[in-house]
C-alpha positions as CSV (number, residue, x, y, z in Angstrom):
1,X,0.0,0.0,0.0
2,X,1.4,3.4,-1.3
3,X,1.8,6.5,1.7
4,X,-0.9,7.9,-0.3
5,X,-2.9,5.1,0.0
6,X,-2.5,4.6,3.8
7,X,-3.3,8.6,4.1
8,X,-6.6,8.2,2.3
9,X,-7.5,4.9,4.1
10,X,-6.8,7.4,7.5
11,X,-8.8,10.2,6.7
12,X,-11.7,7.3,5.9
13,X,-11.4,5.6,9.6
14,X,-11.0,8.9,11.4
15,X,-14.6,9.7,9.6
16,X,-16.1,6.9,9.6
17,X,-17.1,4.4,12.8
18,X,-18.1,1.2,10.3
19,X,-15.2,1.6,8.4
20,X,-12.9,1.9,11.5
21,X,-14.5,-1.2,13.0
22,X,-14.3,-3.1,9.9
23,X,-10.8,-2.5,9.4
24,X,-8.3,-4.8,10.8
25,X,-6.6,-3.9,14.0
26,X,-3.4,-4.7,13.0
27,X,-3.8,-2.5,10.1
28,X,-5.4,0.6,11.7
29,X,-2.8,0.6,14.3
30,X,-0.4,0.5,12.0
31,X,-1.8,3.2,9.7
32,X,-1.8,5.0,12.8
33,X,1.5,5.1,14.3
34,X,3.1,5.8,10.7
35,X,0.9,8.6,10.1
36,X,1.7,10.4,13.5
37,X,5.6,9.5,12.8
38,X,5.4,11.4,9.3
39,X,3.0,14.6,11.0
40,X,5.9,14.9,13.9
41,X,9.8,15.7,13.6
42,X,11.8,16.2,16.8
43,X,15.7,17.1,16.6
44,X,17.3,17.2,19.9
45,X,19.8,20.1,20.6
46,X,23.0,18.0,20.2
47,X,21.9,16.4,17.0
48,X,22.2,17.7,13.8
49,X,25.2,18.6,11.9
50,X,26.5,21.9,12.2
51,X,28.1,22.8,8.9
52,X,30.9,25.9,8.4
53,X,28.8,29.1,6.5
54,X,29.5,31.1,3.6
55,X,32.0,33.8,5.6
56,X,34.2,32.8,8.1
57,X,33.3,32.7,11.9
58,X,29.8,31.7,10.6
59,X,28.3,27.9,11.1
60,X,24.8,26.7,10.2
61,X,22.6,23.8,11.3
62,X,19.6,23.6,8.9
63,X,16.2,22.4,10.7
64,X,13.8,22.6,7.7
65,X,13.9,22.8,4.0
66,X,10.4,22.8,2.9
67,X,10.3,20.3,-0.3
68,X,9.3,23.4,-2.8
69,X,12.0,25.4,-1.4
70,X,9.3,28.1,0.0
71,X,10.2,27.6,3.7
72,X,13.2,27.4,5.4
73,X,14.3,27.6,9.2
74,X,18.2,27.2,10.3
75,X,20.3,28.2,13.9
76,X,23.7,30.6,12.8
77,X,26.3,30.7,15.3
78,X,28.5,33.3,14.6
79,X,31.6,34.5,16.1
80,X,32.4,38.2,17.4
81,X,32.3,40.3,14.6
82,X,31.3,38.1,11.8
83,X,28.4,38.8,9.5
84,X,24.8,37.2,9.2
85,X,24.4,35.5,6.2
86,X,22.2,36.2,3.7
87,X,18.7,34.1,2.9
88,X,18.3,30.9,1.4
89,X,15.6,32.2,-0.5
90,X,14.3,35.5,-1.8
91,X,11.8,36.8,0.4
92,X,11.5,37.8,3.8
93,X,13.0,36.4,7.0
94,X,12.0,36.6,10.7
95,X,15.2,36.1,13.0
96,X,15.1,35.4,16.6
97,X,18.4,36.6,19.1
98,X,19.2,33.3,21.2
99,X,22.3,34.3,22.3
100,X,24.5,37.0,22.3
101,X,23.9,40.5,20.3
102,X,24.1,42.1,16.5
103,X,24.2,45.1,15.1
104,X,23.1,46.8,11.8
105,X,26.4,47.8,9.7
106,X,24.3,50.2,8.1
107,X,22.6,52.3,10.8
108,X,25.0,52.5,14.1
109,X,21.7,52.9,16.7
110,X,19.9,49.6,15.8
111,X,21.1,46.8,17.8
112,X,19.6,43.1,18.8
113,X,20.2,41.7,22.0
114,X,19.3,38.1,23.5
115,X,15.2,38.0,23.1
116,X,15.0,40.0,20.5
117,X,13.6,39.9,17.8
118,X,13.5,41.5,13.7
119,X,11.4,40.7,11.1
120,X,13.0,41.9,7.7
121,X,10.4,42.0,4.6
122,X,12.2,44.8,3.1
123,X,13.6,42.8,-0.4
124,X,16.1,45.9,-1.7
125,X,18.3,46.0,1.9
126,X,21.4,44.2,1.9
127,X,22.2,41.7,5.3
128,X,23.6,44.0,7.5
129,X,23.6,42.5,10.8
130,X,26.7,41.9,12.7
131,X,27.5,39.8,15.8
132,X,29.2,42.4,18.8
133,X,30.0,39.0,20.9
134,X,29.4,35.6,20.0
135,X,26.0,35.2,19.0
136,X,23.8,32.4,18.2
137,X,20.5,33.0,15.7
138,X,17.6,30.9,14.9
139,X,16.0,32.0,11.3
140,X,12.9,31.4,9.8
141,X,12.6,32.5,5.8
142,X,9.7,32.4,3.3
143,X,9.1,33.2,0.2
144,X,7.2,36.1,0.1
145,X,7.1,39.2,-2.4
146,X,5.5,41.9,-0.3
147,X,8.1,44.3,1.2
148,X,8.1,46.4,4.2
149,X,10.5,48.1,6.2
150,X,12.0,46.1,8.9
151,X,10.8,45.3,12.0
152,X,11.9,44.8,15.5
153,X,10.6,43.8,19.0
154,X,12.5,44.2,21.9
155,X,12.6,41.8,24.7
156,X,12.6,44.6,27.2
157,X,9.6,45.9,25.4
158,X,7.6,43.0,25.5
159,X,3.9,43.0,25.6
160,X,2.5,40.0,27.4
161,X,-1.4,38.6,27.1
162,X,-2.7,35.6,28.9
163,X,-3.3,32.6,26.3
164,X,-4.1,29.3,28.4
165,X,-4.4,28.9,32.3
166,X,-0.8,29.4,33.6
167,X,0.5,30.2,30.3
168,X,1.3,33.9,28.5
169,X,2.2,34.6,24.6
170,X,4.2,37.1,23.4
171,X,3.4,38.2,19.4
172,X,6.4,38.9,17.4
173,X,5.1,38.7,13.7
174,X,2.0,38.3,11.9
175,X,-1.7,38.1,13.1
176,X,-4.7,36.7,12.9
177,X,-5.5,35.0,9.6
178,X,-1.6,35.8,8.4
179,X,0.3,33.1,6.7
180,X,3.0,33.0,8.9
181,X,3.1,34.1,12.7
182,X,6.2,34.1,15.4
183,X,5.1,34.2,19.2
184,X,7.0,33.1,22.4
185,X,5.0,31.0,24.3
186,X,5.2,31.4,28.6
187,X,4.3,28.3,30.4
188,X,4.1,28.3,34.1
189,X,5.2,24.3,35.9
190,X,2.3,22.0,35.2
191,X,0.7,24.4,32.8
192,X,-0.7,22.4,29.7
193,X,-1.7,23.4,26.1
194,X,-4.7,21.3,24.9
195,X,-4.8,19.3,21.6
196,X,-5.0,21.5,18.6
197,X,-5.1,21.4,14.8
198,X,-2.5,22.8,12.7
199,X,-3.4,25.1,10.1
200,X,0.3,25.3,8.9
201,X,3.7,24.1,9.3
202,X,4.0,24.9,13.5
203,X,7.3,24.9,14.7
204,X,9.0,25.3,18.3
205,X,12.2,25.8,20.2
206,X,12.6,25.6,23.2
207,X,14.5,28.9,24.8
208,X,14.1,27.7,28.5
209,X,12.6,25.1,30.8
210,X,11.2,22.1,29.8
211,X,8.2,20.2,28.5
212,X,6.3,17.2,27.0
213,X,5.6,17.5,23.9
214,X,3.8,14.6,21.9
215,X,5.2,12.4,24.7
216,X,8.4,13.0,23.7
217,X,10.2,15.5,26.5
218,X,12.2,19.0,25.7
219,X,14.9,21.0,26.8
220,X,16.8,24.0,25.8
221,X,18.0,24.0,22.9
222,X,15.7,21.1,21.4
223,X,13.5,21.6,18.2
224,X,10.2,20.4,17.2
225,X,8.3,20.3,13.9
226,X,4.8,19.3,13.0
227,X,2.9,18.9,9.5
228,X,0.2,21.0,8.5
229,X,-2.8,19.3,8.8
230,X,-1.7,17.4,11.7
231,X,-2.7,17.5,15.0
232,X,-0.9,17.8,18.4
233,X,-2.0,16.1,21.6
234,X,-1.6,17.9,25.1
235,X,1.4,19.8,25.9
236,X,2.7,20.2,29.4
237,X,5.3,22.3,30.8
238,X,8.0,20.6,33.6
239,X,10.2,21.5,36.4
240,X,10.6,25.5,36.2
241,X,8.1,25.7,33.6
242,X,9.1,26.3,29.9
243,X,9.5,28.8,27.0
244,X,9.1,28.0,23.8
245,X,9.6,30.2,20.5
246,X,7.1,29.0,18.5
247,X,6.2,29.4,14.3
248,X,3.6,29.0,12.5
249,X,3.7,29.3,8.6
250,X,0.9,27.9,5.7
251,X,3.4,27.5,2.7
252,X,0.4,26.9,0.5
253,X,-1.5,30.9,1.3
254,X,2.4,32.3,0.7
255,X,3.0,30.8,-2.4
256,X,-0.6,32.2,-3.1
257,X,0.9,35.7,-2.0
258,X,4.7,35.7,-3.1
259,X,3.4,38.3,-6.2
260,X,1.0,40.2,-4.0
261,X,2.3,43.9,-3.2
C-alpha cells in the first residue's frame, strides 16, 4: 500500500465508525503510528550537523527545508564580529536573538540583544547584521514578495497577554489570519496546552525550561516540527516551567501571496 494510499485509508477511519470497526486492527494501528511519525519531527539540541557558513566565523545547522524550497528555518552561530548571512531564499525572514547581540552595519543605533527579535520583509536591503559578541540566531525565511521596512521587538519591550491557564504569549510577527506568525510561548510548571489542529507548518524551540511534547520530553535548545494538517495532543510544561519560540507558517497561502504587493 502506497503512503498515499494509507493517508486516504486514514482520513476514511477517522470519519467513519463502520469503516474503523471493519478494518483490521493490526492494520489501523499500523496506519496510525506511521501517520503520526510522518506529522511529527523532533531534533534534539546536540543532534544535527553543524556545517561551516558562507564567511568565516559563521556555522549553520539547517532544521527545515520545505520540499518546494518556499520555507526554510536554520540556527547561525556566529563568532564576534562576523556577519549574518544572507537568505536561502528570496523573500522575507524573521530572525530570533538566542544568544549574544548584533548590530546593523548600516545604521550605528539599531542593535539586537538576546530575546530580541527583527522581522525583515524589506527585499532591496542588503544583510547587514553583525555579531558584537558571539551570538547564536535561529531564522525562519519564506518566500514572500511583499516588502516592508523592517521590523523589531525588543525583549525589554515586551507586551505580554494571557493565552491558556498558567501560560502567557508574546506576538512577534504576523496576526490573525496571516500566513505565517512568530510568538514566544510562557508556560508556568504543570501548565498544559490542549490538543490542537494545525493550520500550517508549527514549529518550536525551546528557549528555557522544559516540556512534553507529543510524549516525547524537551529542553533548551531542542527543536520540534509538526505537518500541517496534523494534529498535536496535550502539551505540558516541567520543572521550572518552559519557554518556547514557536512558528507557524501555511506554505500553501504564501505561495498564493509571493506576487502580491
Amino acid at each position: 500500500m502506497s503512503d498515499s494510499d494509507e493517508l486516504a485509508l486514514l482520513h476514511l477511519l477517522a470519519q467513519s465508525s463502520a469503516g474503523a470497526a471493519s478494518a483490521p486492527a493490526s492494520l489501523r494501528e499500523r496506519i496510525l503510528h506511521d501517520a503520526r511519525a510522518t506529522s511529527f519531527t523532533f531534533l534534539a539540541a546536540g543532534e544535527g550537523i553543524w556545517l561551516p557558513g558562507p564567511v568565516p566565523g559563521v556555522s549553520i545547522k539547517a532544521l527545515f527545508l520545505e520540499s518546494h524550497d518556499r520555507l526554510t528555518t536554520r540556527l547561525v552561530r556566529l563568532s564576534a564580529g562576523s556577519s549574518m548571512p544572507g537568505p536561502l531564499i528570496a523573500g522575507c525572514r524573521a530572525q530570533y536573538v538566542i544568544e549574544g547581540s548584533l548590530r546593523d552595519a548600516h545604521a550605528s543605533t539599531a542593535a539586537l540583544a538576546a530575546g530580541d527579535f527583527a522581522d525583515e520583509r524589506d527585499l532591496a536591503r542588503p544583510a547587514g547584521w553583525v555579531a558584537e559578541h558571539d551570538a547564536l540566531v535561529i531564522e525562519f525565511a519564506q518566500r514572500d514578495g511583499r516588502s516592508s521596512p523592517p521590523e523589531l521587538r525588543r525583549s525589554g519591550e515586551a507586551t505580554w497577554h494571557d493565552a491558556v491557564p498558567g501560560g502567557r504569549v508574546r506576538a512577534l510577527a504576523g496576526a490573525h489570519h496571516s500566513p505565517r506568525e512568530v510568538l514566544v510561548l510562557d508556560m508556568s510548571p504543570d501548565s498544559t496546552l490542549g490538543g490542537h489542529e494545525h493550520h500550517g507548518v508549527e514549529e518550536v524551540f525551546v528557549l528555557g525550561g522544559s516540556c512534553v511534547i507529543e510524549g516525547r520530553h524537551m529542553d533548551v535548545g531542542d527543536y520540534h516540527r509538526a505537518a500541517s494538517q496534523s494534529t498535536h495532543g496535550e502539551t505540558r510544561a516541567l520543572g521550572l516551567g518552559c519557554l518556547l519560540l514557536v512558528s507557524v507558517r501555511d506554505a500553501a497561502r504564501l505561495a498564493a501571496t509571493a506576487g502580491a504587493p
